[in-house]
C-alpha positions as CSV (number, residue, x, y, z in Angstrom):
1,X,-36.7,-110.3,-8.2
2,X,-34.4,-107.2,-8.4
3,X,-36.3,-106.4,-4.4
4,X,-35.2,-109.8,-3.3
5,X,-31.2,-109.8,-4.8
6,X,-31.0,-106.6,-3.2
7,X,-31.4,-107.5,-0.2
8,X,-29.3,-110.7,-0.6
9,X,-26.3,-108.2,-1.8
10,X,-26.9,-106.1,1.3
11,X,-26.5,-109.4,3.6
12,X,-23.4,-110.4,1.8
13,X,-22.3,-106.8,2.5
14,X,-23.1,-107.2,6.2
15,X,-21.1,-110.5,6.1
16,X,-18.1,-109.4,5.5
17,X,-18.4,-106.6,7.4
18,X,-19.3,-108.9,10.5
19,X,-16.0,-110.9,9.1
20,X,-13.7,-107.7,10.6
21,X,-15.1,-107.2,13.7
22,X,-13.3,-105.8,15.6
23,X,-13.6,-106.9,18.8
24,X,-13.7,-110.7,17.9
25,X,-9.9,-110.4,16.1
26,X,-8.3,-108.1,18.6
27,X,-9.3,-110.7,21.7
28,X,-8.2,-113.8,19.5
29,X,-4.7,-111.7,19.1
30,X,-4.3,-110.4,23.0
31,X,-5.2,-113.8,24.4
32,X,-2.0,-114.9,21.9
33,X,0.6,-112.8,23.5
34,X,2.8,-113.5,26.0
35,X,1.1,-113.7,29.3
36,X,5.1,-113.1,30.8
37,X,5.1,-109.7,28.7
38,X,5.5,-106.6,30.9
39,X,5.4,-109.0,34.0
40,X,5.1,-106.6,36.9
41,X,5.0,-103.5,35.2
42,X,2.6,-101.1,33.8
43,X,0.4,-102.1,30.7
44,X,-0.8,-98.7,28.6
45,X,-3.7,-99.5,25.9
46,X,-3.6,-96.9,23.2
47,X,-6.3,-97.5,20.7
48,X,-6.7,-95.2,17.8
49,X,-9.2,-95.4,14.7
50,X,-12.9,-95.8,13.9
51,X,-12.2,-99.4,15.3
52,X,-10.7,-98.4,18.7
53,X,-14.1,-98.8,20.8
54,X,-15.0,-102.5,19.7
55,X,-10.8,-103.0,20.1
56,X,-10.4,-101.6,23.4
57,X,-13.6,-102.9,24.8
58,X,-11.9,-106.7,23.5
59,X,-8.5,-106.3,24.9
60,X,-9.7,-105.1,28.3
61,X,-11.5,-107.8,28.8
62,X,-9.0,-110.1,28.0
63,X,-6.3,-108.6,30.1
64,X,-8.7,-108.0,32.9
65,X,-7.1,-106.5,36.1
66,X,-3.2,-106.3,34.7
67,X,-4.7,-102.9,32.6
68,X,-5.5,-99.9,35.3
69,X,-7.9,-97.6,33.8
70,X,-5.4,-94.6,33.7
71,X,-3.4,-96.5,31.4
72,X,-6.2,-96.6,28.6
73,X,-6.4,-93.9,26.0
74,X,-8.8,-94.3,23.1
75,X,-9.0,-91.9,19.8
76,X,-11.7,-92.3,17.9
77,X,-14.0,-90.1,15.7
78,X,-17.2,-90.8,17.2
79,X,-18.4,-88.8,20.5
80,X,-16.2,-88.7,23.2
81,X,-17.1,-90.5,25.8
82,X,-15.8,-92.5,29.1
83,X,-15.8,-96.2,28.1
84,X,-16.3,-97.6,31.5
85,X,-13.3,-95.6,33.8
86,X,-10.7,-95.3,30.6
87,X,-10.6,-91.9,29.1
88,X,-11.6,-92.0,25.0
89,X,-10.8,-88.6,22.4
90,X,-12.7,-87.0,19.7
91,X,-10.8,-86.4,16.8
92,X,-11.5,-85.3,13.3
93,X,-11.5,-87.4,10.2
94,X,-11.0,-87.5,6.8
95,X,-9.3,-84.0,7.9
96,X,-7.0,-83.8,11.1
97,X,-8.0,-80.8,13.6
98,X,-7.2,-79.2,16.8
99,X,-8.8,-82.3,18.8
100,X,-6.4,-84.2,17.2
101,X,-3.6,-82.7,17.5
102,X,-4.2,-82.2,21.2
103,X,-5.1,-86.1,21.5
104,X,-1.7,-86.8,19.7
105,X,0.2,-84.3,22.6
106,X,-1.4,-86.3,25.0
107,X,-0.6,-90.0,23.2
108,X,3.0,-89.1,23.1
109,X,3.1,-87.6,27.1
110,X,1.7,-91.1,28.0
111,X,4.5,-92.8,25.8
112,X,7.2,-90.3,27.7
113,X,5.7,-92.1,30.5
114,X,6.8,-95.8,29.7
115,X,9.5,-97.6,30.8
116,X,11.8,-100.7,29.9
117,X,9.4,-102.9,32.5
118,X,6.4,-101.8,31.0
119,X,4.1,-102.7,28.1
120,X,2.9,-100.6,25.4
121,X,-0.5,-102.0,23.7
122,X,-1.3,-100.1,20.5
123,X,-4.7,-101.0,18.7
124,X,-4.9,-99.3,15.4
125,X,-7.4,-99.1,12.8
126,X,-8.9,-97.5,10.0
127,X,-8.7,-93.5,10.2
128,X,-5.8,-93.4,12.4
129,X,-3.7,-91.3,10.3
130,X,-5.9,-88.3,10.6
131,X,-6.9,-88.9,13.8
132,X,-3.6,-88.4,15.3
133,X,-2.2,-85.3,13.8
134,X,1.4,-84.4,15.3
135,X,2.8,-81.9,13.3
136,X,6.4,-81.7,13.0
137,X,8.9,-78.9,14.0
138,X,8.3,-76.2,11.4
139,X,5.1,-77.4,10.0
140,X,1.4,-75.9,11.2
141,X,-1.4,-77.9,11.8
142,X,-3.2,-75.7,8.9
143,X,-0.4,-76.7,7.0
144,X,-1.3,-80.6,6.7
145,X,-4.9,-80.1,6.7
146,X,-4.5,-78.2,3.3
147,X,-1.8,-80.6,1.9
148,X,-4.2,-83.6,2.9
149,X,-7.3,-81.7,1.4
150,X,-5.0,-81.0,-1.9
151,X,-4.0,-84.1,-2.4
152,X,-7.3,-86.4,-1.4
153,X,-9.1,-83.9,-4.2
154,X,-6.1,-84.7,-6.7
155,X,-6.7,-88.5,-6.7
156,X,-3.7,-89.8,-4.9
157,X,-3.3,-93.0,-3.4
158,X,-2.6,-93.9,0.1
159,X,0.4,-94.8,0.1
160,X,1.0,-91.3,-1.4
161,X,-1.0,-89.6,1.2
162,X,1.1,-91.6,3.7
163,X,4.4,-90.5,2.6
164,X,3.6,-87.3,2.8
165,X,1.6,-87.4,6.1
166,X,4.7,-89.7,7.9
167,X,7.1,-87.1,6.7
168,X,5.0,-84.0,8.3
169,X,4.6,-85.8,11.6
170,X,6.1,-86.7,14.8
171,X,4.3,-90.0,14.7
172,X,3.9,-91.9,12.4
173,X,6.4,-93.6,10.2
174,X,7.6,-95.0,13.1
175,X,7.6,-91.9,15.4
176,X,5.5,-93.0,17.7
177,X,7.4,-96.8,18.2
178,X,10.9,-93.9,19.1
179,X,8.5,-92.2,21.9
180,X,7.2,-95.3,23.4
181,X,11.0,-97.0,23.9
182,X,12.2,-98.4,25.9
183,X,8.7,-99.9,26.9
184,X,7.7,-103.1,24.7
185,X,5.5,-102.3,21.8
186,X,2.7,-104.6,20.7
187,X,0.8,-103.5,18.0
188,X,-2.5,-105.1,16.8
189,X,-3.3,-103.2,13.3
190,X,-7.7,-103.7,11.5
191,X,-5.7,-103.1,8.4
192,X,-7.8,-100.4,6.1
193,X,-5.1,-100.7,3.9
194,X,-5.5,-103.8,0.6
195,X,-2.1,-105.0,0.8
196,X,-2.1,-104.6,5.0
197,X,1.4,-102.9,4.6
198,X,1.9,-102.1,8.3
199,X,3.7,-99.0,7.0
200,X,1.1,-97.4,5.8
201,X,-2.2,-98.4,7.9
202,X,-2.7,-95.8,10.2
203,X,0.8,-93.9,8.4
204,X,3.3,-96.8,10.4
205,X,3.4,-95.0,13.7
206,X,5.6,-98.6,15.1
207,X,6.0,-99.6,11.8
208,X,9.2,-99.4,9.5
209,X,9.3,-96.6,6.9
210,X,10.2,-97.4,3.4
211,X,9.4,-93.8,2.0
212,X,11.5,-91.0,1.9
213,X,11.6,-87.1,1.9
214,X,12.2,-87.1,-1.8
215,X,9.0,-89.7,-2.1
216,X,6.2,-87.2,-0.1
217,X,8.2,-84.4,-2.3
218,X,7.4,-86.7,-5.5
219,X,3.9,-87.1,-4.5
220,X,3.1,-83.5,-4.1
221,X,4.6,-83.3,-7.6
222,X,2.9,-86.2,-9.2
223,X,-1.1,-84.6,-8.0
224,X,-0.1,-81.0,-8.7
225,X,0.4,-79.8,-5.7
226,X,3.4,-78.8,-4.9
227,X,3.4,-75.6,-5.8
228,X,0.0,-74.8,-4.5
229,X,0.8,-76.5,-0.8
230,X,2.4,-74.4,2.1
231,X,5.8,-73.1,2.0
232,X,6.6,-74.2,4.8
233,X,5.4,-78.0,3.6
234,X,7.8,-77.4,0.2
235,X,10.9,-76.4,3.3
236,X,10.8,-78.7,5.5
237,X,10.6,-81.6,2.8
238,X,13.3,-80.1,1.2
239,X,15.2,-79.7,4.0
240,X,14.8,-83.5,4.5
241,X,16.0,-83.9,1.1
242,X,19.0,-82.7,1.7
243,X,20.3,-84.5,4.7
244,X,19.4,-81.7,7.0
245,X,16.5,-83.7,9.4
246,X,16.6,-87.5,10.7
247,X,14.6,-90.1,8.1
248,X,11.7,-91.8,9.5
249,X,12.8,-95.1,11.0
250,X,13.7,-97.9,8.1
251,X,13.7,-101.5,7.9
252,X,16.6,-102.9,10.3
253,X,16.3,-99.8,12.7
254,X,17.2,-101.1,15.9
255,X,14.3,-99.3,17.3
256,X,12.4,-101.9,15.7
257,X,14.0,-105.0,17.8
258,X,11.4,-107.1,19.7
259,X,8.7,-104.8,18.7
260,X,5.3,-107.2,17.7
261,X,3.2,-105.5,15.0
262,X,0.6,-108.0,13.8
263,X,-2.6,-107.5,11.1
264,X,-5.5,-109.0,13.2
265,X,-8.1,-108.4,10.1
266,X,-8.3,-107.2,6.6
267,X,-10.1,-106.4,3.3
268,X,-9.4,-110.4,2.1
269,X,-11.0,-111.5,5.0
270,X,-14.5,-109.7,4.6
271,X,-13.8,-110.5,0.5
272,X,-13.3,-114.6,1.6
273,X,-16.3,-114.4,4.1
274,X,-18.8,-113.0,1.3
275,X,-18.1,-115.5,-1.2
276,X,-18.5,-118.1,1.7
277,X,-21.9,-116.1,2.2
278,X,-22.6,-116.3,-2.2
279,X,-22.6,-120.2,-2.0
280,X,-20.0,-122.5,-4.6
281,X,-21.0,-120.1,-7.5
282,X,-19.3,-117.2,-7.1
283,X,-16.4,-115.4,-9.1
284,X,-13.9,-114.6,-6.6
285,X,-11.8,-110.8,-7.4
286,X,-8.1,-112.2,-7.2
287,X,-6.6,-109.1,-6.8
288,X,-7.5,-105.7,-5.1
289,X,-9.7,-103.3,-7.1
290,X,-7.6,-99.8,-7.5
291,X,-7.6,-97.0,-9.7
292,X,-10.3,-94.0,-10.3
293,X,-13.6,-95.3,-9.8
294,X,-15.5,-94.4,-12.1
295,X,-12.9,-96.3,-14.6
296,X,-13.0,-99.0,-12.4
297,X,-17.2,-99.1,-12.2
298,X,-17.5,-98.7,-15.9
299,X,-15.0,-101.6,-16.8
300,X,-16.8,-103.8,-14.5
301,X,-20.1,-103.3,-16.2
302,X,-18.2,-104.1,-19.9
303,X,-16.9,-107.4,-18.3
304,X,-20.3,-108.8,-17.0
305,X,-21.9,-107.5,-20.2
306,X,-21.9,-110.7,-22.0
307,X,-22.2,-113.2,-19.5
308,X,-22.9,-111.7,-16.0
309,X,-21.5,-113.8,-12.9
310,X,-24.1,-115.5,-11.0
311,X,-22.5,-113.7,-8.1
312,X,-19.1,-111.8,-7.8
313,X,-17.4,-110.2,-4.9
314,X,-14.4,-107.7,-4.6
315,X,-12.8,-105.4,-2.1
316,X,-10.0,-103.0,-2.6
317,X,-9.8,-98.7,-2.1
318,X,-10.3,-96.8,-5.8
319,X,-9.8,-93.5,-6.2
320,X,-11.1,-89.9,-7.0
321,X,-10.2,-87.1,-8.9
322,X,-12.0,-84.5,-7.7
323,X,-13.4,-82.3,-10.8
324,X,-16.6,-81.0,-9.3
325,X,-18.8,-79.5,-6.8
326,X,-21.3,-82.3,-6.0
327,X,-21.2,-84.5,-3.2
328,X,-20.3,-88.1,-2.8
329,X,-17.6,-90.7,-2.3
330,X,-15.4,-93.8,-3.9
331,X,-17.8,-96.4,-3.3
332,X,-21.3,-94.6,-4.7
333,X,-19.1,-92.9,-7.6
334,X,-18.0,-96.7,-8.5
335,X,-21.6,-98.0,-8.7
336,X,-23.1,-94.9,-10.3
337,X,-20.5,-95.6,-13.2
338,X,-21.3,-98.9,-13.2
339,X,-25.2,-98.1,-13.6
340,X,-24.1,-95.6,-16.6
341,X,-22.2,-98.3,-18.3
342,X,-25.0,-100.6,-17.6
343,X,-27.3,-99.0,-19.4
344,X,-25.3,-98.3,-22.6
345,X,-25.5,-102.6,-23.5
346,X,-27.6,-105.7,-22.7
347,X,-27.7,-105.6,-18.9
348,X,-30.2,-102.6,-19.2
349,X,-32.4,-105.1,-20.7
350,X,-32.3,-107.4,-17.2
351,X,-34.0,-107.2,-14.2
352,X,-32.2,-110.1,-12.7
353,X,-29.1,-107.7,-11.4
354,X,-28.0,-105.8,-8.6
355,X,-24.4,-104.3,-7.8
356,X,-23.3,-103.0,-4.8
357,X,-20.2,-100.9,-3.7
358,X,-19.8,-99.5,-0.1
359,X,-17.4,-98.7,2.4
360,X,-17.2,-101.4,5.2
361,X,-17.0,-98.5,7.9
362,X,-20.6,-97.3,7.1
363,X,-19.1,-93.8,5.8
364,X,-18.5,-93.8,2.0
365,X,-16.7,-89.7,1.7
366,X,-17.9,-86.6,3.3
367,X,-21.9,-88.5,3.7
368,X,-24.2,-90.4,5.4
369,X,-24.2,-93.5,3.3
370,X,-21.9,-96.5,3.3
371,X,-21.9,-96.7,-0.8
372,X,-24.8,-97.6,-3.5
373,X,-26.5,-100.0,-4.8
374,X,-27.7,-100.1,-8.4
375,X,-29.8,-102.0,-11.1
376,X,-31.1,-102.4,-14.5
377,X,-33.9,-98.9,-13.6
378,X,-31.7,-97.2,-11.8
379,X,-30.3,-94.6,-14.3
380,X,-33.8,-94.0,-16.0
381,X,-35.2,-93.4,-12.3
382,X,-32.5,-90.8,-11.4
383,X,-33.8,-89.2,-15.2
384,X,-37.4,-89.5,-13.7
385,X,-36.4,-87.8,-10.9
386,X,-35.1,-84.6,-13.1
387,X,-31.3,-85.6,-12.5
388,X,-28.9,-85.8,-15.5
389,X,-26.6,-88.9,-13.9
390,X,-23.8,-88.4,-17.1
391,X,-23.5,-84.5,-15.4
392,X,-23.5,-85.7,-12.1
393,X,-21.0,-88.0,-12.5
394,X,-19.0,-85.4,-13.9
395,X,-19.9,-82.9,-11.3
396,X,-18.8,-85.8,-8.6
397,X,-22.3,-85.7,-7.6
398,X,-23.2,-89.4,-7.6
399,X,-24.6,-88.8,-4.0
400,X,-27.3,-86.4,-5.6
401,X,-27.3,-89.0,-8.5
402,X,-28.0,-92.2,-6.2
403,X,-30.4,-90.6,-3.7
404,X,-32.6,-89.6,-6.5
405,X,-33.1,-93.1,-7.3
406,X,-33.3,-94.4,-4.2
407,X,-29.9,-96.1,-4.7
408,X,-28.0,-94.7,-1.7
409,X,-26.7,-97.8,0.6
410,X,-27.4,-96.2,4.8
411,X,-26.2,-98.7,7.1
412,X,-24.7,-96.1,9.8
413,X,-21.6,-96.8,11.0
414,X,-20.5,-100.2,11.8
415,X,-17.5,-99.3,13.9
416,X,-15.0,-101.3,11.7
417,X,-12.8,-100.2,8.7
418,X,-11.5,-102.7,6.2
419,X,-11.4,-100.6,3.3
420,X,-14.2,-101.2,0.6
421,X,-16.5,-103.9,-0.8
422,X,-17.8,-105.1,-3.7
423,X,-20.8,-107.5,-4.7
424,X,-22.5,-107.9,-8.1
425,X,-25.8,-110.5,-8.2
426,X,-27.9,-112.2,-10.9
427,X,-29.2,-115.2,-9.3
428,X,-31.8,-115.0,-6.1
């Protein structure tokens, strides 16, 4: 039974994965805009993220002939490439790099470009952040790739991350939506993000800012560090703080007049299309799963303790503090909690369960899986296999942990990014 719910888990998975794809949203959205937009003048298609293929591939299609090829830049992590006659960049992710920073160069030259007849087309999705590094006057490119490394190892959220990455940056908070005036900005946002705050998927780059210098200050402070970051981070926030440099763009900017910014997919979707996928008994997550995940994995396992779901789904982004060497990532560091838990009370006793966490883009940390998926044997088979899963879990190891067992969840990458996904079974 356990073979045959694992494999049901893994199709819910692929369900809501299939739920953000991302070429299916972003041609629903184009064919909705106005067909009298940019009438005459150039249209530029600036796709950035692990989506930006599948996105690029939709919204040229649907625009057809009105899009020359010069005008098409995509960003992406995977290989570069030519997709068709329009030009695509490789760019590093989780951590920015060199690439990036000369894609972004090369973004904002295209936006210098633009003018008031013309139309500027920006496709974001999940990974855009890093993907597009623009360091701001005063700040090195070494400088954000520590500050980023610092503060994904510390835990912090991404709306943390965010504040301080907008506030390092010539693009994002809104930085890029300055560069591409007087043009007409349409952005179509796969929002990574659970609460698809357009400020912070992809760090805002057309998007209002509601964070400030003092906030990306505060964040440093809160993880621990601030003191440990670049001095010449510590200045030019500081600076900010007192008055010295221009605030990202906030809410009633007038930069922001006319601009379209509009979430084409999200984490909810994927979560609504894998209950549909469960059948009418299902408990349904109402709210986004956050914290540390191993907190998060091990509560989940006391809940369904007593009376186990006959199927659950969830999606949200946990967190992880970063106390060890090992290897792994937020969605097979939930589930290898969860197994731990597991097998402290009665659901070590079943072999009707399965639970599954993985990362919708296929890429679950610094790996080759998407996530894990766990059941009833799985802690005494990573034992068997001369693991201690209580150490590796505390060594952040759950990769070693999970691949012992066989647990690890490979699906390659999906080219899609809605954040994470949840699904716990214990009926075929």
């Amino acid at each position: 039974m356990t073979e045959v719910l694992k494999e049901r888990a893994e199709q819910v998975f692929l369900t809501g994965v299939a739920a953000a794809d991302p070429a299916a949203t972003t041609a629903s959205a184009v064919r909705e805009l106005d067909p009298r937009a940019a009438a005459g003048g150039r249209v530029a298609v600036l796709a950035v993220g692990k989506a930006a293929f599948g996105m690029t591939r939709a919204a040229i299609e649907v625009l057809g002939d009105r899009v020359r090829p010069a005008d098409v830049l995509v960003v992406a992590h995977d290989e570069a490439k030519r997709l068709g006659h329009f030009e695509a960049l490789r760019s590093g992710h989780p951590l920015p790099d060199e690439r990036g920073q000369a894609a972004a160069r090369e973004v904002e030259r295209r936006a210098a470009e633009l003018g008031a007849g013309d139309l500027a087309l920006l496709l974001i999705s999940g990974g855009a952040s890093a993907l597009l590094p623009a360091p701001a006057p005063g700040v090195l490119l070494e400088d954000k790739v520590e500050a980023t490394r610092q503060l994904l190892r510390s835990g912090a959220t991404i709306h943390e991350l965010n504040a301080v990455r907008k506030h390092l940056s010539t693009t994002k908070g809104g930085g890029l939506l300055r560069r591409l005036r007087p043009a007409q900005v349409v952005t179509l946002a796969l929002s990574d993000v659970v609460d698809d705050d357009p400020s912070v998927i992809g760090s805002g780059p057309t998007a209002p800012d509601p964070s400030t210098f003092a906030d990306a200050r505060a964040a440093l402070a809160r993880c621990g560090v601030l003191d440990t970051c670049s001095v010449r981070v510590r200045a030019r926030l500081e600076a900010g703080i007192r008055g010295e440099l221009e605030e990202t763009p906030k809410p009633g900017d007038s930069v922001f007049d006319g601009a379209i910014h509009r979430i084409v997919g999200g984490n909810r979707t994927s979560v609504r299309a894998m209950a549909a996928a469960c059948g009418g008994d299902v408990e349904v997550e109402p709210k986004p799963l956050e914290g540390e995940a191993r907190e998060v994995g091990a509560a989940l396992a006391r809940r369904f303790t007593a009376a186990p779901p006959p199927a659950y789904v969830a999606g949200g982004e946990t967190t992880v503090t970063v106390r060890g060497a090992g290897k792994g990532g937020r969605s097979q560091e939930l589930a290898l909690a969860f197994a731990l838990q597991a097998a402290k009370g009665p659901l070590a006793e079943r072999s009707d369960w399965v639970f599954l966490a993985a990362g919708t883009d296929g890429r679950d940390g610094p790996t080759d899986a998407a996530g894990g998926i766990v059941d009833a044997a799985t802690v005494n088979r990573i034992r068997t296999a001369g693991v201690d899963p209580a150490a590796a879990m505390e060594e952040n190891d759950s990769y070693g942990a999970l691949d012992a067992a066989g647990a690890l969840l490979r699906t390659s990458a999906t080219g899609t990014n809605v954040a994470d996904l949840v699904v716990f079974l214990s009926k075929v």
